[in-house]
Backbone atoms as SQL, in Angstrom:
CREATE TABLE atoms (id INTEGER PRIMARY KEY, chain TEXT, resi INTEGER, resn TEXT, atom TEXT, x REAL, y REAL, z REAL);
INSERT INTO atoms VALUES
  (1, 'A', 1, 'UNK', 'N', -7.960, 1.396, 15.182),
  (2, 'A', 1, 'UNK', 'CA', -6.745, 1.068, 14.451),
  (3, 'A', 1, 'UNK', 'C', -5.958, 0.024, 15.246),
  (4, 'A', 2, 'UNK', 'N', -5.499, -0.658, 14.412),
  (5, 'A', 2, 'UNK', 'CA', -4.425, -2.313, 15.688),
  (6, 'A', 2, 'UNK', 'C', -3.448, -2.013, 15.512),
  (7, 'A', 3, 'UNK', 'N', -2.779, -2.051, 15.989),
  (8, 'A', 3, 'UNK', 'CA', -1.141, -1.721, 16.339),
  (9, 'A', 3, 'UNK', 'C', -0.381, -3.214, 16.280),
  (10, 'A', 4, 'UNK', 'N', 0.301, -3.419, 15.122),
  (11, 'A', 4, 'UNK', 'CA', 1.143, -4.618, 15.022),
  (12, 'A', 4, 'UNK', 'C', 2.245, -4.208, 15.555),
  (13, 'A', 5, 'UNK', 'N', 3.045, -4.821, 16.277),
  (14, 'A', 5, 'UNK', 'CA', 4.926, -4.557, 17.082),
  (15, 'A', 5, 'UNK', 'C', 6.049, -5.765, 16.153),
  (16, 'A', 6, 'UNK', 'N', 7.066, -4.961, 15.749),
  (17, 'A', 6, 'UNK', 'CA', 7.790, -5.726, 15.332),
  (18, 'A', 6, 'UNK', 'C', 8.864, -5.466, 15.522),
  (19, 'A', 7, 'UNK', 'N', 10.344, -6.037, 15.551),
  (20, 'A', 7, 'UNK', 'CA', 11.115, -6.300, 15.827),
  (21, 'A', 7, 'UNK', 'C', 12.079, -5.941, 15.211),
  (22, 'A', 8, 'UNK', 'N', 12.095, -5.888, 13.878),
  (23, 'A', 8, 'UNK', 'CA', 12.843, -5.438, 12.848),
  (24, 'A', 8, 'UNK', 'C', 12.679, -3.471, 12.566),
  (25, 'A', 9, 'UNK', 'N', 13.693, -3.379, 11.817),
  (26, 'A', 9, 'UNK', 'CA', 13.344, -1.870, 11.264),
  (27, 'A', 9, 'UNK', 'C', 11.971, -1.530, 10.251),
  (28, 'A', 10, 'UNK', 'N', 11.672, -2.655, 9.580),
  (29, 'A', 10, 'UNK', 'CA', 10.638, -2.772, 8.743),
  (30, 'A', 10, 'UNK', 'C', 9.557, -3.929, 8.864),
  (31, 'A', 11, 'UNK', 'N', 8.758, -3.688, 8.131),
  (32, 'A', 11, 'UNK', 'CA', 8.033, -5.413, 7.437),
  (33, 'A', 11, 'UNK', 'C', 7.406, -4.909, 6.197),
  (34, 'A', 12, 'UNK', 'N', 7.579, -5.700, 5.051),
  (35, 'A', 12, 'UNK', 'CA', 7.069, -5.489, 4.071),
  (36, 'A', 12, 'UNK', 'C', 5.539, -5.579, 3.993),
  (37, 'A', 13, 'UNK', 'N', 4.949, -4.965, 2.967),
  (38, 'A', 13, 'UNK', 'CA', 3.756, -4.654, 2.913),
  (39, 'A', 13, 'UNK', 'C', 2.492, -6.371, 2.907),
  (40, 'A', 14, 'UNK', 'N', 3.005, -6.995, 1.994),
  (41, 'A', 14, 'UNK', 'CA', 2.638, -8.610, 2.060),
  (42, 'A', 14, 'UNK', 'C', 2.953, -8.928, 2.874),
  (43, 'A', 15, 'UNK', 'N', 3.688, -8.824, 3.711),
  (44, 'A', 15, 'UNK', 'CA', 4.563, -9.662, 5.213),
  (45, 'A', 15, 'UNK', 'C', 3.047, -9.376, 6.299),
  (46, 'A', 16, 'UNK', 'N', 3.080, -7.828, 6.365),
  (47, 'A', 16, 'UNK', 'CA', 1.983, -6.964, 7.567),
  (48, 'A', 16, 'UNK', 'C', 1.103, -7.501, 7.078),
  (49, 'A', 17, 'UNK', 'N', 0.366, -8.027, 5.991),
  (50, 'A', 17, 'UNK', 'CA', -1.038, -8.263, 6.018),
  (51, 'A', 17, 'UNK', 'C', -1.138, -9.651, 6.365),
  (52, 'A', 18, 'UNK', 'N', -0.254, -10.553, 5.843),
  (53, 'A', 18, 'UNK', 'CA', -0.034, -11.954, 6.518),
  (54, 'A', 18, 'UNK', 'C', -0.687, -11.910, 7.698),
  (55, 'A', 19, 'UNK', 'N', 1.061, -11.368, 9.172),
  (56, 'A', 19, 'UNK', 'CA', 0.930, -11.225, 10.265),
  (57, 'A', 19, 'UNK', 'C', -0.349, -10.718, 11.049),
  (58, 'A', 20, 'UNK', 'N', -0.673, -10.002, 10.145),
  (59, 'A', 20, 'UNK', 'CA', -1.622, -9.401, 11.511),
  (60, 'A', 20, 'UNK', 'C', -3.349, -9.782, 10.553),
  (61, 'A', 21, 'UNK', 'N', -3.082, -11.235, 9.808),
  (62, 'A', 21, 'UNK', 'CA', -4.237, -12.225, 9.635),
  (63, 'A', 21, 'UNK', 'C', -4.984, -11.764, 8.736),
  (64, 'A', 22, 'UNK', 'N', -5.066, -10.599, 8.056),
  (65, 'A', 22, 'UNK', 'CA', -5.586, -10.073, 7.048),
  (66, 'A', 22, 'UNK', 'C', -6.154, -11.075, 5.638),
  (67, 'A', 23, 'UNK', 'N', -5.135, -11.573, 5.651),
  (68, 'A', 23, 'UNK', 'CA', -4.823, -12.773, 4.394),
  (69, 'A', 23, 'UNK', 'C', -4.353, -14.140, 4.933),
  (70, 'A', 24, 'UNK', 'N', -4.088, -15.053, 3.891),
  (71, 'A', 24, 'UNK', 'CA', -4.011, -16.258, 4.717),
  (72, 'A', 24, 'UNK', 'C', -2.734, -16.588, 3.897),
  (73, 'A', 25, 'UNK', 'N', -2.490, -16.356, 2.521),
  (74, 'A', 25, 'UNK', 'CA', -0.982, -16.555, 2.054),
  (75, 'A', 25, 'UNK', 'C', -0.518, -15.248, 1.159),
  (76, 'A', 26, 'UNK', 'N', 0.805, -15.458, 1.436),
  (77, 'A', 26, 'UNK', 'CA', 1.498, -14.608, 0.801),
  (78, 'A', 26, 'UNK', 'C', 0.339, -13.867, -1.050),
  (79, 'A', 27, 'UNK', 'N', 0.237, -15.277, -1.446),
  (80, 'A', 27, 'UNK', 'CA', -0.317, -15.163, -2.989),
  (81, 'A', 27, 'UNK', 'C', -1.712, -14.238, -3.437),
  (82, 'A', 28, 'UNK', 'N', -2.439, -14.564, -1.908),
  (83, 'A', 28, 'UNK', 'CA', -3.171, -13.672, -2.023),
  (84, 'A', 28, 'UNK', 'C', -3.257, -12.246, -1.572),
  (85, 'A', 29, 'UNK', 'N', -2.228, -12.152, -0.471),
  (86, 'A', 29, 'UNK', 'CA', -1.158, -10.266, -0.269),
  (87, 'A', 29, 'UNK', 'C', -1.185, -10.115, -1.249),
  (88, 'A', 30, 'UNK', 'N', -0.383, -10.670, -2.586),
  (89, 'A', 30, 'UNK', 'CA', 0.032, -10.128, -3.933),
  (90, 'A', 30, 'UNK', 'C', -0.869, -9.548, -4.656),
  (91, 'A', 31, 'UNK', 'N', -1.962, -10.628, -4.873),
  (92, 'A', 31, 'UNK', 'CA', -3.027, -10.262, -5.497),
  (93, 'A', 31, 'UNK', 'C', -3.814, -8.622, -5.431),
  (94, 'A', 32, 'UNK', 'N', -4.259, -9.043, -3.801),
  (95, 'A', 32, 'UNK', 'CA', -5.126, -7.635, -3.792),
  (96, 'A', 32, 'UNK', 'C', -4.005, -6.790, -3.309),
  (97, 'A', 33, 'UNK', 'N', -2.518, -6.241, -3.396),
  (98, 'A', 33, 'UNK', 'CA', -2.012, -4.908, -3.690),
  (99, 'A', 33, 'UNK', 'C', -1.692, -5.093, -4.676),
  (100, 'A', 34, 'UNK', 'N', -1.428, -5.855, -5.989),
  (101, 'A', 34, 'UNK', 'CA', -1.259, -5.681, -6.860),
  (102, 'A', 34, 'UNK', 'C', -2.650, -5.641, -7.795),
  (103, 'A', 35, 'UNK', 'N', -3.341, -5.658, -7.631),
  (104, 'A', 35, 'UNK', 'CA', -4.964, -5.083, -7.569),
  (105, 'A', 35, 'UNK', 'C', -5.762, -3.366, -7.254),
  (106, 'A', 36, 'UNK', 'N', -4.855, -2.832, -6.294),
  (107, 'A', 36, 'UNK', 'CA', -4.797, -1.511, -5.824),
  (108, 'A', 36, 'UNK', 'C', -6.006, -1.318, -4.926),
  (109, 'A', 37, 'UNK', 'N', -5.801, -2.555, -4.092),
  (110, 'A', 37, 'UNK', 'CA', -7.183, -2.600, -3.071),
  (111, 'A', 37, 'UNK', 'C', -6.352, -2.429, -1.345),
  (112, 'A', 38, 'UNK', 'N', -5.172, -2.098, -1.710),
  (113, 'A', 38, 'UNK', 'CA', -4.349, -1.426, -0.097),
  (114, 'A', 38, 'UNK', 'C', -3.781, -0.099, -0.232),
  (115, 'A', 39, 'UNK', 'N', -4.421, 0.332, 0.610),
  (116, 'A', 39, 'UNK', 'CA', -3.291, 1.924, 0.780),
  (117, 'A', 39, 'UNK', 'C', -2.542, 1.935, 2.050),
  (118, 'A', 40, 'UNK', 'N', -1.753, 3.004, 1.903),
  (119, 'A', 40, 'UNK', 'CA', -0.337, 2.987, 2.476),
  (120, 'A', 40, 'UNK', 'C', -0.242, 4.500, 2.734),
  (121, 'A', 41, 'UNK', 'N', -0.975, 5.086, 3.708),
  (122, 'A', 41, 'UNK', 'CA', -0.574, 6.437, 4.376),
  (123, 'A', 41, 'UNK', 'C', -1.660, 7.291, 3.183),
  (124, 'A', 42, 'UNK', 'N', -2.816, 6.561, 3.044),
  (125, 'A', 42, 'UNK', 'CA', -3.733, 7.607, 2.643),
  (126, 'A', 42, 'UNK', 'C', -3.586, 7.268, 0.669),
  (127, 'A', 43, 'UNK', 'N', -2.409, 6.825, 0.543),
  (128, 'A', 43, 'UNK', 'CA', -2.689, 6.463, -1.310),
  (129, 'A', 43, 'UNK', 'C', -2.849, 5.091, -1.422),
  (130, 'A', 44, 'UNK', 'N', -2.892, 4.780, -2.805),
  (131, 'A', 44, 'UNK', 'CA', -3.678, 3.358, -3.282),
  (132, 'A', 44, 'UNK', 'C', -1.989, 2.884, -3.783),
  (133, 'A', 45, 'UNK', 'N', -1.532, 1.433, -2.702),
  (134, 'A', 45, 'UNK', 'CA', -0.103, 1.112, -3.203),
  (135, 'A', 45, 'UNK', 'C', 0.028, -0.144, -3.933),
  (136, 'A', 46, 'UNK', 'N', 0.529, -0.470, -5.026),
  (137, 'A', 46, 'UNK', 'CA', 0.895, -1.495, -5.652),
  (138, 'A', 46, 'UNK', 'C', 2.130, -2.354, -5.996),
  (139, 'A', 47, 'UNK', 'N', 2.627, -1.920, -4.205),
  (140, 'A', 47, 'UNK', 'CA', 4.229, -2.537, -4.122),
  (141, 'A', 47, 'UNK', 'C', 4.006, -3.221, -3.141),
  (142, 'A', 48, 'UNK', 'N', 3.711, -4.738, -3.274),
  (143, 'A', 48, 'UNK', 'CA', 3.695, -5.678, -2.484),
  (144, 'A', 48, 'UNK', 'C', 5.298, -5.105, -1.789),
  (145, 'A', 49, 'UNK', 'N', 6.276, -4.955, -2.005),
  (146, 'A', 49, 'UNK', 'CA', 7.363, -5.046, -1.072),
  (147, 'A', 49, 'UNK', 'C', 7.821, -3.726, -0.348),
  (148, 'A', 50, 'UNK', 'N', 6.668, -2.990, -0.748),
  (149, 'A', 50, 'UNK', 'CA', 6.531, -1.432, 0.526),
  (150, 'A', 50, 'UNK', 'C', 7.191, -1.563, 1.831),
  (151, 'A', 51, 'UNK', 'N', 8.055, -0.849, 2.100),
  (152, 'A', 51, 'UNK', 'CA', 8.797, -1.092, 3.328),
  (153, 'A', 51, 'UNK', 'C', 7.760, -0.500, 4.173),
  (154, 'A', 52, 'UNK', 'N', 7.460, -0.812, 5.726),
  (155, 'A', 52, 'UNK', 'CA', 6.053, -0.282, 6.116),
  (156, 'A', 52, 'UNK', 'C', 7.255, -0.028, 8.006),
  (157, 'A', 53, 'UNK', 'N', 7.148, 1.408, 8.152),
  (158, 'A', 53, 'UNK', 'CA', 7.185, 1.558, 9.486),
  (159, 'A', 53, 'UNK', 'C', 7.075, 2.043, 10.388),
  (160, 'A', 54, 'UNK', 'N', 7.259, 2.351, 11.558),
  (161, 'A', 54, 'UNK', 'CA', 6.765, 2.959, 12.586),
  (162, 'A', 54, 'UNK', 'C', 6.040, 4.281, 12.335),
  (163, 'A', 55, 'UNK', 'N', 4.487, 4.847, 11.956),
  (164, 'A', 55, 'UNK', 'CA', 4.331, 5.620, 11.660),
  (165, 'A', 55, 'UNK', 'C', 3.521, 5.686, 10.628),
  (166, 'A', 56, 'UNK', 'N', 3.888, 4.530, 10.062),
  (167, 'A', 56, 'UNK', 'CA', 2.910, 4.485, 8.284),
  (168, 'A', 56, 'UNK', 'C', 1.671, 3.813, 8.786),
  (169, 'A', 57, 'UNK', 'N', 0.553, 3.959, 7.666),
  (170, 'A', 57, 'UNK', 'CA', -0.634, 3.532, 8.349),
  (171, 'A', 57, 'UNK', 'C', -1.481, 2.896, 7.203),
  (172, 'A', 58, 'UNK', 'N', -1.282, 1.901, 7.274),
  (173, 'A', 58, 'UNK', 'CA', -2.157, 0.713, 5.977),
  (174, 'A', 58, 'UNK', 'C', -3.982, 0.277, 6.231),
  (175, 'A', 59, 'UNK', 'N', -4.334, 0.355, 5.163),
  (176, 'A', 59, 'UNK', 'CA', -5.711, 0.407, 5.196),
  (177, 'A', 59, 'UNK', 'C', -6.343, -0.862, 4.023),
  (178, 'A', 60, 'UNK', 'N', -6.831, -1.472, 4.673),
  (179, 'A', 60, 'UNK', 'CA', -7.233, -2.830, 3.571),
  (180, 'A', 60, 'UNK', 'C', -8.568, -3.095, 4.119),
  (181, 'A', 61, 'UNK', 'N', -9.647, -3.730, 3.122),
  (182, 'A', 61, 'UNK', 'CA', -10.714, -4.082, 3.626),
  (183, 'A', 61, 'UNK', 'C', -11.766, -3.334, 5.159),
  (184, 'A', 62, 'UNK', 'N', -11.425, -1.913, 4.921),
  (185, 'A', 62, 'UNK', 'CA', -12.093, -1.671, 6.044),
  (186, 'A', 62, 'UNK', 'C', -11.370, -1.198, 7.460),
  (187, 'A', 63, 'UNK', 'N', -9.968, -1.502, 7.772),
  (188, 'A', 63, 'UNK', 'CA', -9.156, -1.842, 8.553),
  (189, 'A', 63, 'UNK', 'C', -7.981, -1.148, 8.765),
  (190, 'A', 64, 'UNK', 'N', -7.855, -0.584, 9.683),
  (191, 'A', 64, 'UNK', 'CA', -5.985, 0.454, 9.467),
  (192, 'A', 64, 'UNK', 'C', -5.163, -0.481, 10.504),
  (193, 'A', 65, 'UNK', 'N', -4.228, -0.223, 9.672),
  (194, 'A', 65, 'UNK', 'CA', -3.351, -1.086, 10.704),
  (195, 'A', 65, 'UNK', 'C', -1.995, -0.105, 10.760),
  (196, 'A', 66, 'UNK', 'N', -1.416, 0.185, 12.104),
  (197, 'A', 66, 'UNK', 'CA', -0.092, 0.599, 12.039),
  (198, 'A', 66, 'UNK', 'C', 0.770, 0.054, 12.647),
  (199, 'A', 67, 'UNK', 'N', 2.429, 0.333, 12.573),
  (200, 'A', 67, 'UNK', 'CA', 3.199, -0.322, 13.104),
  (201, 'A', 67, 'UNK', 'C', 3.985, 0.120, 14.135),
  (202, 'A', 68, 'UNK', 'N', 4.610, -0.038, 15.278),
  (203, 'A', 68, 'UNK', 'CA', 5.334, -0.298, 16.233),
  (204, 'A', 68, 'UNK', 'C', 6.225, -1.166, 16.602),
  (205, 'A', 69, 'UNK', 'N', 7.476, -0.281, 17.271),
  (206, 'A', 69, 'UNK', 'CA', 8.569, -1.477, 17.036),
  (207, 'A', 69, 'UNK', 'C', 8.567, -2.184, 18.821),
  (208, 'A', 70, 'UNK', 'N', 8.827, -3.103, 18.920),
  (209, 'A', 70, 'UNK', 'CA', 8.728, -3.641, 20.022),
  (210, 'A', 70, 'UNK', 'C', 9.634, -3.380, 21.011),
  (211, 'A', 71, 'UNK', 'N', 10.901, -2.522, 21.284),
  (212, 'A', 71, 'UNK', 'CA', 11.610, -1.539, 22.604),
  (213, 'A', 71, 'UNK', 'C', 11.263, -0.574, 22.584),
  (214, 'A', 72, 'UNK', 'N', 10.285, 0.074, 22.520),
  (215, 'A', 72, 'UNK', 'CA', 9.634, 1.363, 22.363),
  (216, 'A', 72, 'UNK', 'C', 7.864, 1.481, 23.045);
């Protein structure tokens, strides 16, 4: 599992797959969760603007990714 660190209280669900290279633009984030090809703590999510944080655990293509805030 990769551990992305961020800075903020959140990152949206299209934002995390950006960042941590998953995808290459926003348009195509949209696509495949609005497709129902990302889950979000074990369900299938179709809210590109999923608040995602410390704790939640996203799964796309094979891949979990969770988050961490960076003073911690």
């Amino acid at each position: 599992m990769k551990t992305i660190t961020i800075t903020t209280e959140f990152i949206k669900l299209q934002d995390l797959l950006k960042f941590a290279n998953l995808v290459e633009t926003g348009g195509e984030a949209k696509e495949l969760i609005q497709s129902g090809e990302v889950q979000v703590n074990g369900e299938t999510c179709t809210m590109r603007g999923k608040k995602i944080r410390p704790g939640d655990v996203v799964a796309f293509d094979g891949q979990k990714l969770t988050v961490s805030y960076a003073d911690r």
